[in-house]
mmCIF file of the protein (N, C-alpha, C, O) and its ligand, coordinates in Angstrom:
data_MODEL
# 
_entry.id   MODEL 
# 
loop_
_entity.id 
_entity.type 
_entity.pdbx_number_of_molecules 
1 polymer     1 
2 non-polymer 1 
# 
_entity_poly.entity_id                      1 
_entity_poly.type                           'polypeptide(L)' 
_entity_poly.nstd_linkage                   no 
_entity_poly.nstd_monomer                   no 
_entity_poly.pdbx_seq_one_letter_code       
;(UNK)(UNK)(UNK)(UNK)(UNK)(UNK)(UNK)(UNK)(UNK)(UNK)(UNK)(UNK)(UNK)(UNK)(UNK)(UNK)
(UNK)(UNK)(UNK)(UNK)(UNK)(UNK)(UNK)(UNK)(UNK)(UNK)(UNK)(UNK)(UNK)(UNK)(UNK)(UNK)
(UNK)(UNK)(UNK)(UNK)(UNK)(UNK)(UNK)(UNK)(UNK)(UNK)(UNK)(UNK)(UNK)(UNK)(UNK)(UNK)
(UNK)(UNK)(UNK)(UNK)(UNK)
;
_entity_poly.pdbx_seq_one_letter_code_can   XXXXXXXXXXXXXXXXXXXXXXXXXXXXXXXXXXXXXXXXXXXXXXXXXXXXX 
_entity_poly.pdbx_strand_id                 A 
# 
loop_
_entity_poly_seq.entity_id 
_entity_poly_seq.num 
_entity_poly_seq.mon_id 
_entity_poly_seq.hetero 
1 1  UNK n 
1 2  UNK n 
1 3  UNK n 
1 4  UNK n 
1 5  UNK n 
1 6  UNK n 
1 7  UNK n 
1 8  UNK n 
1 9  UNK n 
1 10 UNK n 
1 11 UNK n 
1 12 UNK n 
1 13 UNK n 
1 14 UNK n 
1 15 UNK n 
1 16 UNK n 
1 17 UNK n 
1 18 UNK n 
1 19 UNK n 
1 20 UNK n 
1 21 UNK n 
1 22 UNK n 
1 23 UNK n 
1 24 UNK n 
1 25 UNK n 
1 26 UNK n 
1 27 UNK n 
1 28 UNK n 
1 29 UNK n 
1 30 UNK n 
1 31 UNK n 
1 32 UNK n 
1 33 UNK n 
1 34 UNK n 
1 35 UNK n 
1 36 UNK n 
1 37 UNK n 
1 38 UNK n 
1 39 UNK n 
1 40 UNK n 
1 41 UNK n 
1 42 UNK n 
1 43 UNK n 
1 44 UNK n 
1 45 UNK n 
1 46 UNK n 
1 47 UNK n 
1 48 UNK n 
1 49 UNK n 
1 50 UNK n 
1 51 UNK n 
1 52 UNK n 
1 53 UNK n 
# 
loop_
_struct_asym.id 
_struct_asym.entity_id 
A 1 
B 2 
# 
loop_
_chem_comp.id 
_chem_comp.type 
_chem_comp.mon_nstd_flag 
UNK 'L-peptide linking' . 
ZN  non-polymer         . 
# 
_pdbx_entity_nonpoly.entity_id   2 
_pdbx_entity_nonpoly.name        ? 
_pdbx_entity_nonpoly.comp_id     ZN 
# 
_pdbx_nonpoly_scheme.asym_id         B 
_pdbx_nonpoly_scheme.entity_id       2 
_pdbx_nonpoly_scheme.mon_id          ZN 
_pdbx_nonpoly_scheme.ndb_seq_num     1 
_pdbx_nonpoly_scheme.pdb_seq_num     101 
_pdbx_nonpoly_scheme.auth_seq_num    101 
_pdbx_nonpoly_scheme.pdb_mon_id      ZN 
_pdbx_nonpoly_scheme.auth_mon_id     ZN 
_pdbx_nonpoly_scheme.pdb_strand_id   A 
_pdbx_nonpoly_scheme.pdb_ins_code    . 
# 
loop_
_atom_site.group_PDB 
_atom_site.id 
_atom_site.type_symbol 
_atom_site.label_atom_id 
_atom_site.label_alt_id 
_atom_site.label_comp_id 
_atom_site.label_asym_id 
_atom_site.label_entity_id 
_atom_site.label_seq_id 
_atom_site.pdbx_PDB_ins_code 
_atom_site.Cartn_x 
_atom_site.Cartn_y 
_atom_site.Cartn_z 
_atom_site.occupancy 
_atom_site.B_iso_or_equiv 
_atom_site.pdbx_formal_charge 
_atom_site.auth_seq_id 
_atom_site.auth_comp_id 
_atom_site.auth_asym_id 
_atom_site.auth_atom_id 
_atom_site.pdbx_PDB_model_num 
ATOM   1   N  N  . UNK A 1 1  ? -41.986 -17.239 57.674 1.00 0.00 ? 1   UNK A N  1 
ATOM   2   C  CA . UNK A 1 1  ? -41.967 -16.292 58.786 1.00 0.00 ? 1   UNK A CA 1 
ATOM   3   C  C  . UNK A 1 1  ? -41.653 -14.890 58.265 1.00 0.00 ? 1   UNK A C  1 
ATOM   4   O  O  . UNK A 1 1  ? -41.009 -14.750 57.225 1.00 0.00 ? 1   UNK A O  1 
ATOM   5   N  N  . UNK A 1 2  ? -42.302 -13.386 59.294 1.00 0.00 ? 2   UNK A N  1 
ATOM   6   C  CA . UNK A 1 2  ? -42.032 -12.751 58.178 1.00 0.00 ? 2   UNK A CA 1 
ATOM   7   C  C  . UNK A 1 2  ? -40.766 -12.138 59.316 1.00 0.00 ? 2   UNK A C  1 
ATOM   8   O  O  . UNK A 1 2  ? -40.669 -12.788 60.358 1.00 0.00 ? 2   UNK A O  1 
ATOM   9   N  N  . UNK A 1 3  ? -40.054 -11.233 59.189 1.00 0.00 ? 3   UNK A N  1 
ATOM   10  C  CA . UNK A 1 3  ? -38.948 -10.579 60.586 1.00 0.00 ? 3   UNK A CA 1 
ATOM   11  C  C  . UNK A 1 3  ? -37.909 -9.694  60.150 1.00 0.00 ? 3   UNK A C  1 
ATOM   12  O  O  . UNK A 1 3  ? -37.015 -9.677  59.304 1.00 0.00 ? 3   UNK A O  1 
ATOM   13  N  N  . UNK A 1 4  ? -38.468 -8.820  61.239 1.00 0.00 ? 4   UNK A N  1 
ATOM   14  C  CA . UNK A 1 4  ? -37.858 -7.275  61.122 1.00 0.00 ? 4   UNK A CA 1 
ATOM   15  C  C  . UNK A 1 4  ? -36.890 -7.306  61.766 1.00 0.00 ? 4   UNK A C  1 
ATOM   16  O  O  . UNK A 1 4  ? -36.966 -7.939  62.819 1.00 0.00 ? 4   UNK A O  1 
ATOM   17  N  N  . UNK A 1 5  ? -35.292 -6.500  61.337 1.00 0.00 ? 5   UNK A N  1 
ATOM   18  C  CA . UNK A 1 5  ? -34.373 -6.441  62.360 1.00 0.00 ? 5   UNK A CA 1 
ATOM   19  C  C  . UNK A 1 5  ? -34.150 -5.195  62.563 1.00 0.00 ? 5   UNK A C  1 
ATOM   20  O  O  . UNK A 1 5  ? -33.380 -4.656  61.767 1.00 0.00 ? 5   UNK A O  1 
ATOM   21  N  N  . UNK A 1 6  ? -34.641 -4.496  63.486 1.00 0.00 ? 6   UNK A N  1 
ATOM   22  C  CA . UNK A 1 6  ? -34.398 -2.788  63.736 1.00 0.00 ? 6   UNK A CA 1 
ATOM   23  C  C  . UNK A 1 6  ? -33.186 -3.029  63.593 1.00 0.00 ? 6   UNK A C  1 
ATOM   24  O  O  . UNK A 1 6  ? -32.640 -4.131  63.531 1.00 0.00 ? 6   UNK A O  1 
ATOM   25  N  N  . UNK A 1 7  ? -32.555 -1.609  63.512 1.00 0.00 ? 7   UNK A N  1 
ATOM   26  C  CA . UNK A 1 7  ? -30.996 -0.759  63.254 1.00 0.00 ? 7   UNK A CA 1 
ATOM   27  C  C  . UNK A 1 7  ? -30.546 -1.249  64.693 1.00 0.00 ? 7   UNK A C  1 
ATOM   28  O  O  . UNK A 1 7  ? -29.380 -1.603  64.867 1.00 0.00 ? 7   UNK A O  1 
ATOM   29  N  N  . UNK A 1 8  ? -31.315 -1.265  65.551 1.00 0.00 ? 8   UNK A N  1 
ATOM   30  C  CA . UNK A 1 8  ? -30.323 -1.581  67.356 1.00 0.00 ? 8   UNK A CA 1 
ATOM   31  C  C  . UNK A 1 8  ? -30.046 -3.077  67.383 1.00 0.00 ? 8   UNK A C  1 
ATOM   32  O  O  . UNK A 1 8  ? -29.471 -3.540  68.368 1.00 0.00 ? 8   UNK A O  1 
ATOM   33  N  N  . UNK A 1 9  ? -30.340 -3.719  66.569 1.00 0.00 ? 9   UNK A N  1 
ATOM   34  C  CA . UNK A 1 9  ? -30.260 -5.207  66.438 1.00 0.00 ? 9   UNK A CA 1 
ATOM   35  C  C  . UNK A 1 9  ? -31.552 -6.386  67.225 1.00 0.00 ? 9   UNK A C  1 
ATOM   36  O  O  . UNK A 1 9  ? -31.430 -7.567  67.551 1.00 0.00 ? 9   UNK A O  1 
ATOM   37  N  N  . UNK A 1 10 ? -32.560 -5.589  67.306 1.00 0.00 ? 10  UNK A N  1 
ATOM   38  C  CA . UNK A 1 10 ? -34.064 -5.991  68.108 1.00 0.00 ? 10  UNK A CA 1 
ATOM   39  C  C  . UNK A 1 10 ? -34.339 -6.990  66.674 1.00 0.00 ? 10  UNK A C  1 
ATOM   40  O  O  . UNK A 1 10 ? -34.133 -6.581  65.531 1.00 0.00 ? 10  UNK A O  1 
ATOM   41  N  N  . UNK A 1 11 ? -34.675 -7.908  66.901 1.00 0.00 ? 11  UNK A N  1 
ATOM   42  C  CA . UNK A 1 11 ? -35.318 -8.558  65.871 1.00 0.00 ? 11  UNK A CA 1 
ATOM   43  C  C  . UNK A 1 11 ? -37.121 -9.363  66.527 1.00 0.00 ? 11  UNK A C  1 
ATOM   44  O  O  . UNK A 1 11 ? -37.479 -9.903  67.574 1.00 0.00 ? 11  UNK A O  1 
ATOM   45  N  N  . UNK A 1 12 ? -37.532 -9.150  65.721 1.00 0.00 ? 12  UNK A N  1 
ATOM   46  C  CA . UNK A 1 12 ? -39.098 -9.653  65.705 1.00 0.00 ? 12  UNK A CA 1 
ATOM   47  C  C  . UNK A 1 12 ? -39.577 -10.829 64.651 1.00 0.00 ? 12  UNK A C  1 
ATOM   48  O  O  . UNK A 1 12 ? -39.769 -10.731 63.439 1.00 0.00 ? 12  UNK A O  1 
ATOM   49  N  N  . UNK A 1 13 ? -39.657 -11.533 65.185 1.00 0.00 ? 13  UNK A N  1 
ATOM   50  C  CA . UNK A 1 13 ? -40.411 -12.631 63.935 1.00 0.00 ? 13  UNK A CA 1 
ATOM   51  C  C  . UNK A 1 13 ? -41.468 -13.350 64.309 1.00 0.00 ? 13  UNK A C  1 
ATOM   52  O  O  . UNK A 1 13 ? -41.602 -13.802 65.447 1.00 0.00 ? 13  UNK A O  1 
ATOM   53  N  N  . UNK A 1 14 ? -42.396 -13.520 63.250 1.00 0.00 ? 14  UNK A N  1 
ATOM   54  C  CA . UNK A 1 14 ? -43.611 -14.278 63.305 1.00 0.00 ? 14  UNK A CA 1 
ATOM   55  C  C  . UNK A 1 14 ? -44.410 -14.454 62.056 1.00 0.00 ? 14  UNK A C  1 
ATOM   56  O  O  . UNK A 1 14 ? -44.143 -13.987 60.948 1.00 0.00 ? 14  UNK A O  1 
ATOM   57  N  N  . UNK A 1 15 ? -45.435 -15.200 62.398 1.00 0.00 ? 15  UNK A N  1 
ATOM   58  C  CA . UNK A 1 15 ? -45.975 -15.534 61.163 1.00 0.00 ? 15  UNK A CA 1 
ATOM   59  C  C  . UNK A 1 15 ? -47.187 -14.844 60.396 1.00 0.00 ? 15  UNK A C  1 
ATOM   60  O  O  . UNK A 1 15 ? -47.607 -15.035 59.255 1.00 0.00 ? 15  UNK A O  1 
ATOM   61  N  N  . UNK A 1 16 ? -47.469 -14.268 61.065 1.00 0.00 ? 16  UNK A N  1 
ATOM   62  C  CA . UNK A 1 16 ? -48.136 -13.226 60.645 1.00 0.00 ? 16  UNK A CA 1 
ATOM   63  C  C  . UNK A 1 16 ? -47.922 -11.483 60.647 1.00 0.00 ? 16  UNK A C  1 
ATOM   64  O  O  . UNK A 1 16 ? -47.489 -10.744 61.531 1.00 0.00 ? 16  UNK A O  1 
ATOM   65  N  N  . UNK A 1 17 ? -48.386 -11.207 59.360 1.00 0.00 ? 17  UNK A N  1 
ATOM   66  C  CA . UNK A 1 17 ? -47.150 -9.683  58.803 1.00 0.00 ? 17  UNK A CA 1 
ATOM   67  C  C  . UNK A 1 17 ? -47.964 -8.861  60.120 1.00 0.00 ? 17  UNK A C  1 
ATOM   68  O  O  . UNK A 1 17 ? -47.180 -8.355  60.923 1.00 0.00 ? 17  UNK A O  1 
ATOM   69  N  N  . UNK A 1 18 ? -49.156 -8.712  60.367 1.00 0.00 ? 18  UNK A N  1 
ATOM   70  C  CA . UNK A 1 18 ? -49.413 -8.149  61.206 1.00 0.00 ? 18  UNK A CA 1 
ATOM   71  C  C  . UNK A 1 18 ? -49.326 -8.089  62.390 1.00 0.00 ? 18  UNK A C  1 
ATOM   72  O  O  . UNK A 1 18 ? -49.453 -6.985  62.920 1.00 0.00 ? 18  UNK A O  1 
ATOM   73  N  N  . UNK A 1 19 ? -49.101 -9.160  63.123 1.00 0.00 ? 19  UNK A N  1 
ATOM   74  C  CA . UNK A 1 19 ? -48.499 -9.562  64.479 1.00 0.00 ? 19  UNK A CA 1 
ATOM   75  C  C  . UNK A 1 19 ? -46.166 -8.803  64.221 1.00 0.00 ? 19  UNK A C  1 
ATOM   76  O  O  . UNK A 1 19 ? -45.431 -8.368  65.107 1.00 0.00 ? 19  UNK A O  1 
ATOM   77  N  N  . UNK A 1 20 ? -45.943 -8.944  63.143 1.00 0.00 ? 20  UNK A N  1 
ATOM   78  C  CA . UNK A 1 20 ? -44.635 -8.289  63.112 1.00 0.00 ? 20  UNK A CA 1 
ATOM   79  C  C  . UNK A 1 20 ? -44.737 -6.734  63.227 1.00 0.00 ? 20  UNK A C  1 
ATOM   80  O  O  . UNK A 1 20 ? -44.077 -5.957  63.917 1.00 0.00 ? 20  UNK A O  1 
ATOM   81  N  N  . UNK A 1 21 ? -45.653 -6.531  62.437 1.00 0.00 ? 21  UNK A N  1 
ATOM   82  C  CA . UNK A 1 21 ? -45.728 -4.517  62.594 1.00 0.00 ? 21  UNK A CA 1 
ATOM   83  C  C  . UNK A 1 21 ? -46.642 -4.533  63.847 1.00 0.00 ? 21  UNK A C  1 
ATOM   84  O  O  . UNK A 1 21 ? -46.671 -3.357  64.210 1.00 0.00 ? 21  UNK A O  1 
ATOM   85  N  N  . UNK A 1 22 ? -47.273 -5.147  64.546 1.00 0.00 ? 22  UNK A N  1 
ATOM   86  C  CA . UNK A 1 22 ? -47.596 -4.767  65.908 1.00 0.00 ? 22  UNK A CA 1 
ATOM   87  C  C  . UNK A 1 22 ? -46.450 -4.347  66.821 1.00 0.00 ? 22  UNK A C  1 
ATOM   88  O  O  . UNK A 1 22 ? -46.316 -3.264  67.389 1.00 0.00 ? 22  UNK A O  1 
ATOM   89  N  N  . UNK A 1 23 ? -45.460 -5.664  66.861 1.00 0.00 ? 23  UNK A N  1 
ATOM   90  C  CA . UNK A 1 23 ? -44.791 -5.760  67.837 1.00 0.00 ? 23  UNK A CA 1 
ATOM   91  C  C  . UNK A 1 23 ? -43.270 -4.866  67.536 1.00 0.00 ? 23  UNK A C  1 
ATOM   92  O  O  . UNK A 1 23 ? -42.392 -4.863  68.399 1.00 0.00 ? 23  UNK A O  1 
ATOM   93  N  N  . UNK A 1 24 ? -43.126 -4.246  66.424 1.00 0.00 ? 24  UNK A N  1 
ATOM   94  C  CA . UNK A 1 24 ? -41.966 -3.755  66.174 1.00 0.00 ? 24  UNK A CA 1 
ATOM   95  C  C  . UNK A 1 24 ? -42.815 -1.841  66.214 1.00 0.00 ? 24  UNK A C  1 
ATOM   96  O  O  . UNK A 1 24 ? -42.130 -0.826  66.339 1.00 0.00 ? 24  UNK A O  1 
ATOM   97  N  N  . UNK A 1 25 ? -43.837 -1.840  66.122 1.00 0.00 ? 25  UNK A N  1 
ATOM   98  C  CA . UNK A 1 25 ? -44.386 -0.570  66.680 1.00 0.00 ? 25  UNK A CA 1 
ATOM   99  C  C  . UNK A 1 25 ? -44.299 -0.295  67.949 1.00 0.00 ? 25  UNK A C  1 
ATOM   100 O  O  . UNK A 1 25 ? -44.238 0.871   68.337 1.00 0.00 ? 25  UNK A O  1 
ATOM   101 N  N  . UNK A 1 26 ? -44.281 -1.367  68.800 1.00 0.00 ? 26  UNK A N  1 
ATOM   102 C  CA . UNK A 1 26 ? -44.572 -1.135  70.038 1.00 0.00 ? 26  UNK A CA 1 
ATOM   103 C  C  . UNK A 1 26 ? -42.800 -1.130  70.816 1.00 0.00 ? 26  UNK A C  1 
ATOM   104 O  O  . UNK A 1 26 ? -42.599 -0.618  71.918 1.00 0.00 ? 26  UNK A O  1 
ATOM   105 N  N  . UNK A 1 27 ? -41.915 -1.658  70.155 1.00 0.00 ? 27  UNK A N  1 
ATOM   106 C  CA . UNK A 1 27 ? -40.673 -1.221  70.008 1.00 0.00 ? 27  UNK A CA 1 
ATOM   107 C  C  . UNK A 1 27 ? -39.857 0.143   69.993 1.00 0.00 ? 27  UNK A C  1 
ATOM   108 O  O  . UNK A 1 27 ? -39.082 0.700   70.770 1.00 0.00 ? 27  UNK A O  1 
ATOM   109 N  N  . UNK A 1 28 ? -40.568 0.508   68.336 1.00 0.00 ? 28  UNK A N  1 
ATOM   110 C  CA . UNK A 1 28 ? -40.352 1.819   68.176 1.00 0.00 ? 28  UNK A CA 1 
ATOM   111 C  C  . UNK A 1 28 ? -40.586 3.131   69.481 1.00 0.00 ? 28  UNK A C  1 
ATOM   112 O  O  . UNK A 1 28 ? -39.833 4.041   69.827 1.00 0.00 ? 28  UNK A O  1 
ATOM   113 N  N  . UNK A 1 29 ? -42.238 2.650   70.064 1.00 0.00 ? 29  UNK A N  1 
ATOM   114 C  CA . UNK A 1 29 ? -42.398 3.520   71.043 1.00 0.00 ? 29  UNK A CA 1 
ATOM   115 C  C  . UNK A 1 29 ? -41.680 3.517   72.747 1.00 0.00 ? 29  UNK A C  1 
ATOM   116 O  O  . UNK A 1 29 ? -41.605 4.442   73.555 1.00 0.00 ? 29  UNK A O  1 
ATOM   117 N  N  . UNK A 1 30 ? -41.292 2.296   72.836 1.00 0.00 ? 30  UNK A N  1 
ATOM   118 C  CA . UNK A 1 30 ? -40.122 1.645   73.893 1.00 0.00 ? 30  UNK A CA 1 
ATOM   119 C  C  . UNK A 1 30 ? -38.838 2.157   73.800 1.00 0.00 ? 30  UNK A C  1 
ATOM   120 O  O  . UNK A 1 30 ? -38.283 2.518   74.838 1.00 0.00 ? 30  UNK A O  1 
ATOM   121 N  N  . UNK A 1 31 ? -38.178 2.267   72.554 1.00 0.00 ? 31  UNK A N  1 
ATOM   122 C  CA . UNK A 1 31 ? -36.925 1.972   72.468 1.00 0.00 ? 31  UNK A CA 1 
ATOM   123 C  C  . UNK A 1 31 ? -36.441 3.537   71.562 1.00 0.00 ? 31  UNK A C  1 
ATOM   124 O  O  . UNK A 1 31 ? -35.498 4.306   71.753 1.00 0.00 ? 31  UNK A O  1 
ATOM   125 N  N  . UNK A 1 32 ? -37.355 3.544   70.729 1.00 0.00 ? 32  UNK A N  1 
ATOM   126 C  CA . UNK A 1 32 ? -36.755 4.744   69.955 1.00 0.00 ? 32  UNK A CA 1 
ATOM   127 C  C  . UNK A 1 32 ? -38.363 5.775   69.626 1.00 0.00 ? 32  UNK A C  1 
ATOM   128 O  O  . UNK A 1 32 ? -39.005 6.020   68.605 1.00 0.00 ? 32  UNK A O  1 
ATOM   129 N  N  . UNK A 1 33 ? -38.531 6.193   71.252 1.00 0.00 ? 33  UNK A N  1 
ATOM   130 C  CA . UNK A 1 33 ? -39.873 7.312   71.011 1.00 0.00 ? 33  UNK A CA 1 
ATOM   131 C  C  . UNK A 1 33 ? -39.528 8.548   70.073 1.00 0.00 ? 33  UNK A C  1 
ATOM   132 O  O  . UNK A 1 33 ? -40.456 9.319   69.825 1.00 0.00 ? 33  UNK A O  1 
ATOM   133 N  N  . UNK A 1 34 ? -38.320 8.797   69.549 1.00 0.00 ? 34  UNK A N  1 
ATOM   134 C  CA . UNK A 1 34 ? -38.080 9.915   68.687 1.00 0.00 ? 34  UNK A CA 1 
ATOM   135 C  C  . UNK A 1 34 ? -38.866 9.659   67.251 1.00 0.00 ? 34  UNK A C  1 
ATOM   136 O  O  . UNK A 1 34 ? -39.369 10.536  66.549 1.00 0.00 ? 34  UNK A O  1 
ATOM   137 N  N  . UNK A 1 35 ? -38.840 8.039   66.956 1.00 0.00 ? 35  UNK A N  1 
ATOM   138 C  CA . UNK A 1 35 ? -38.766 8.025   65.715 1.00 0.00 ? 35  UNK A CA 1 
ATOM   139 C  C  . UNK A 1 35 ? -40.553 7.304   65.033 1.00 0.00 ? 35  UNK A C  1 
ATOM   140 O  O  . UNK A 1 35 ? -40.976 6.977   63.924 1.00 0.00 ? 35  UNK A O  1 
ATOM   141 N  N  . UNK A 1 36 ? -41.262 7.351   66.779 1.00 0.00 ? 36  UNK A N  1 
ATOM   142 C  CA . UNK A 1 36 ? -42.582 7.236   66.565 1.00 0.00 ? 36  UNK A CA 1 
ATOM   143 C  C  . UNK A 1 36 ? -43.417 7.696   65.337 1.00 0.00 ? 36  UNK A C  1 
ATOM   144 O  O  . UNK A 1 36 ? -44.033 7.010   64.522 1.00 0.00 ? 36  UNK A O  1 
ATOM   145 N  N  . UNK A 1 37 ? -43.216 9.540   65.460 1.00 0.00 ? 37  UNK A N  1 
ATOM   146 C  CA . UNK A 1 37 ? -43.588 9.875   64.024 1.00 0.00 ? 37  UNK A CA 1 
ATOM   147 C  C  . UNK A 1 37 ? -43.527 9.023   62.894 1.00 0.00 ? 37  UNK A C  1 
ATOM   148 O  O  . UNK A 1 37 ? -44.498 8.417   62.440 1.00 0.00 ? 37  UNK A O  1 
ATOM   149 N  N  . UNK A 1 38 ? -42.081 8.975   62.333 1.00 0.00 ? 38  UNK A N  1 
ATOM   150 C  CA . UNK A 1 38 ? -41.660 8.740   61.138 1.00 0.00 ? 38  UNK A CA 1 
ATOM   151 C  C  . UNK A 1 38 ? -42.082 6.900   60.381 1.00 0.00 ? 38  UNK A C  1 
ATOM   152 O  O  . UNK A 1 38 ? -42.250 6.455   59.246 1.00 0.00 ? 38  UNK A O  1 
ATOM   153 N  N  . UNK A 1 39 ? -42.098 6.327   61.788 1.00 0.00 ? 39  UNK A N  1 
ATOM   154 C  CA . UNK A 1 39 ? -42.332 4.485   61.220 1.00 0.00 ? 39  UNK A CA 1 
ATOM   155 C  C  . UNK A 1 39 ? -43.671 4.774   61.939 1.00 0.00 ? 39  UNK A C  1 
ATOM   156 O  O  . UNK A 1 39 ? -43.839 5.182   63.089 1.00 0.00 ? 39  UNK A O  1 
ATOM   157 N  N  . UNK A 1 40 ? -44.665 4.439   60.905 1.00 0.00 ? 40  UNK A N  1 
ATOM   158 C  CA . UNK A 1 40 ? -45.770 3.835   60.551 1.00 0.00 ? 40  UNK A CA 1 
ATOM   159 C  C  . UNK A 1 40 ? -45.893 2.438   60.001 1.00 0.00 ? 40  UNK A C  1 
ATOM   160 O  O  . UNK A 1 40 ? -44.920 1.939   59.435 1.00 0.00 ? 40  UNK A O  1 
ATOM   161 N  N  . UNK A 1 41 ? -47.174 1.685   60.145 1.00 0.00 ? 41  UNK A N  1 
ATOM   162 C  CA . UNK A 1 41 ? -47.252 0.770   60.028 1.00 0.00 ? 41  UNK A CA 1 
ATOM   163 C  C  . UNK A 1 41 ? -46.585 0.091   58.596 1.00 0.00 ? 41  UNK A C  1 
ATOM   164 O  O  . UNK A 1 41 ? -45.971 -0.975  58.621 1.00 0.00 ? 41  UNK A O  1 
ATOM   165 N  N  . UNK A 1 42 ? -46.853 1.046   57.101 1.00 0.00 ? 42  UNK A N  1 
ATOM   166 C  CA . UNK A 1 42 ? -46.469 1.028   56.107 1.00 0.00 ? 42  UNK A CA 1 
ATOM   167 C  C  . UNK A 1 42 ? -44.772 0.913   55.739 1.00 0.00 ? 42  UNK A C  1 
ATOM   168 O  O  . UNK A 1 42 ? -44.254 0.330   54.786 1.00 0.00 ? 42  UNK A O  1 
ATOM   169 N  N  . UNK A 1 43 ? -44.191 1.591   56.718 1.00 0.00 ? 43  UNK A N  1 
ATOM   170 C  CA . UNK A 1 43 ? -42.732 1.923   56.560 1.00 0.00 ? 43  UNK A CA 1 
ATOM   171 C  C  . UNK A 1 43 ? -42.464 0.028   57.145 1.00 0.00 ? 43  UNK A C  1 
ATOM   172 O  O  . UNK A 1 43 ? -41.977 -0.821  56.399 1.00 0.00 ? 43  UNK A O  1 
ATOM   173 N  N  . UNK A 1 44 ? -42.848 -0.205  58.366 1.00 0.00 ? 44  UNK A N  1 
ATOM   174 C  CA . UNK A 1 44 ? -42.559 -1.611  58.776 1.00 0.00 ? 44  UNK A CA 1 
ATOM   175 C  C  . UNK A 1 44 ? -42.943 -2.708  57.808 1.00 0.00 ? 44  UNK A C  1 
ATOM   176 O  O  . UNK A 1 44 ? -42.370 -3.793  57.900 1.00 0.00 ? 44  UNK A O  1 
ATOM   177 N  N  . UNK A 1 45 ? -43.763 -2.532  56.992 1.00 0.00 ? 45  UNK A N  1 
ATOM   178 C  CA . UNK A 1 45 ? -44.069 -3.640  56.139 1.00 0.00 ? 45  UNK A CA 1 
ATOM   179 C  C  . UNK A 1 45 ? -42.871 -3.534  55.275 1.00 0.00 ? 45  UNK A C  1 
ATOM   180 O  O  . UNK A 1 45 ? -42.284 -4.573  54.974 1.00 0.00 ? 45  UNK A O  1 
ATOM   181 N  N  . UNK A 1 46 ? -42.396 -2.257  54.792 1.00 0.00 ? 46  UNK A N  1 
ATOM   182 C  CA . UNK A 1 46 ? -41.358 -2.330  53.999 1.00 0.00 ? 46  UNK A CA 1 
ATOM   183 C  C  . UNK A 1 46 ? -39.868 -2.811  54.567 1.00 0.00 ? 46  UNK A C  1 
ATOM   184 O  O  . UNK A 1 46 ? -38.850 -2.706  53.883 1.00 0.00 ? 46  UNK A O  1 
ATOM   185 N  N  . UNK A 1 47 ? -39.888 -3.330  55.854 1.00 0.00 ? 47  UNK A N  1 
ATOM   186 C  CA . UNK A 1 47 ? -38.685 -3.739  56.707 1.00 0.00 ? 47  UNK A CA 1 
ATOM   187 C  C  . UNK A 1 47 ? -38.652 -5.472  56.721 1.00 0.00 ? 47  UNK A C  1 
ATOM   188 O  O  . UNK A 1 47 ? -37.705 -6.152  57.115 1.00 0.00 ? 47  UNK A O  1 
ATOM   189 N  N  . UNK A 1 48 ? -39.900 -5.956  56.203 1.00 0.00 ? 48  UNK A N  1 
ATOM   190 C  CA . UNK A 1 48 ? -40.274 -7.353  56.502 1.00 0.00 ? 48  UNK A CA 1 
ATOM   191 C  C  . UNK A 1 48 ? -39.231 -7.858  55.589 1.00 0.00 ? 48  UNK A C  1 
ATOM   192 O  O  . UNK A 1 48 ? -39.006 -7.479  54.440 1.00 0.00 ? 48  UNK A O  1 
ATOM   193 N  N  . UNK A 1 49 ? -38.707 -8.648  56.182 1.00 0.00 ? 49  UNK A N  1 
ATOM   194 C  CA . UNK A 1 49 ? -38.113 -9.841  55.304 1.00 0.00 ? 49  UNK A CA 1 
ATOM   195 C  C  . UNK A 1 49 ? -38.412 -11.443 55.434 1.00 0.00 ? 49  UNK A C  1 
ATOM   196 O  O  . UNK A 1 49 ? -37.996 -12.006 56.446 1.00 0.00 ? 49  UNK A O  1 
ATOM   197 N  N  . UNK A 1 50 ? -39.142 -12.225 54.411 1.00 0.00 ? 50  UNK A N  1 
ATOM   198 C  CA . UNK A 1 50 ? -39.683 -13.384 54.715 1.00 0.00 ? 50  UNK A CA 1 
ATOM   199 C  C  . UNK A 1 50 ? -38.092 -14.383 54.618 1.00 0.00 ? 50  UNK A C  1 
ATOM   200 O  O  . UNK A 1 50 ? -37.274 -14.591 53.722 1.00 0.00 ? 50  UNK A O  1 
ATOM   201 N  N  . UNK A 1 51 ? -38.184 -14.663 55.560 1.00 0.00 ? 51  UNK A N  1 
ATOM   202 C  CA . UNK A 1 51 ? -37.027 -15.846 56.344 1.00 0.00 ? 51  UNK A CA 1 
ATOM   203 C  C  . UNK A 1 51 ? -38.382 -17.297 56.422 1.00 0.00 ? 51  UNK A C  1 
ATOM   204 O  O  . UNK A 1 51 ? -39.596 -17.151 56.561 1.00 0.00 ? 51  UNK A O  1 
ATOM   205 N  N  . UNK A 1 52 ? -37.680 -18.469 56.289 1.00 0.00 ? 52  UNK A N  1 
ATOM   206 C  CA . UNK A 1 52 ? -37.787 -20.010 56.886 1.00 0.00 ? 52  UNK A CA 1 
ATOM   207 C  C  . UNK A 1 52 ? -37.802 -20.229 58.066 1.00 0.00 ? 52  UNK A C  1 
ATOM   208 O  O  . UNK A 1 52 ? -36.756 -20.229 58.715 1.00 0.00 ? 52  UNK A O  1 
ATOM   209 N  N  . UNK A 1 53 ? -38.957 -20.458 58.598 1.00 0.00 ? 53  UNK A N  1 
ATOM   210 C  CA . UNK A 1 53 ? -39.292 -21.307 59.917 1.00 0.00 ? 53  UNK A CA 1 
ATOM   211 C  C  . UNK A 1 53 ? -38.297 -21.428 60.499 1.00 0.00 ? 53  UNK A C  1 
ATOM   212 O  O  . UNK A 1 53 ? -38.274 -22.048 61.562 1.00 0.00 ? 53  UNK A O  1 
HETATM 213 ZN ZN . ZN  B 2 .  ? -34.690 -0.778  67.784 1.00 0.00 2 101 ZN  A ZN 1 
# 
């Protein structure tokens, strides 16, 4: 599994890296529209951490 834990403690997991930077983009623009700019899809891949089922 791959799963992101934003700084607010939101966590996202799934099994596919791209279904994780979907849904933690769509976060970013929910939760923290300031920081839309700055996290791009690239920055979220670098947040992935592969965790066990
Ligand atoms: Zn967050």
């Amino acid at each position: 599994m791959n799963q992101v834990t934003c700084e607010c403690g939101f966590e996202v997991r799934a099994g596919a890296e791209s279904q994780v930077v979907d849904q933690v983009l769509t976060h970013v623009r929910t939760d923290h529209p300031d920081l839309v700019g700055q996290v791009t899809p690239d920055v979220v891949r670098g947040w992935i951490e592969l965790v066990p089922d």
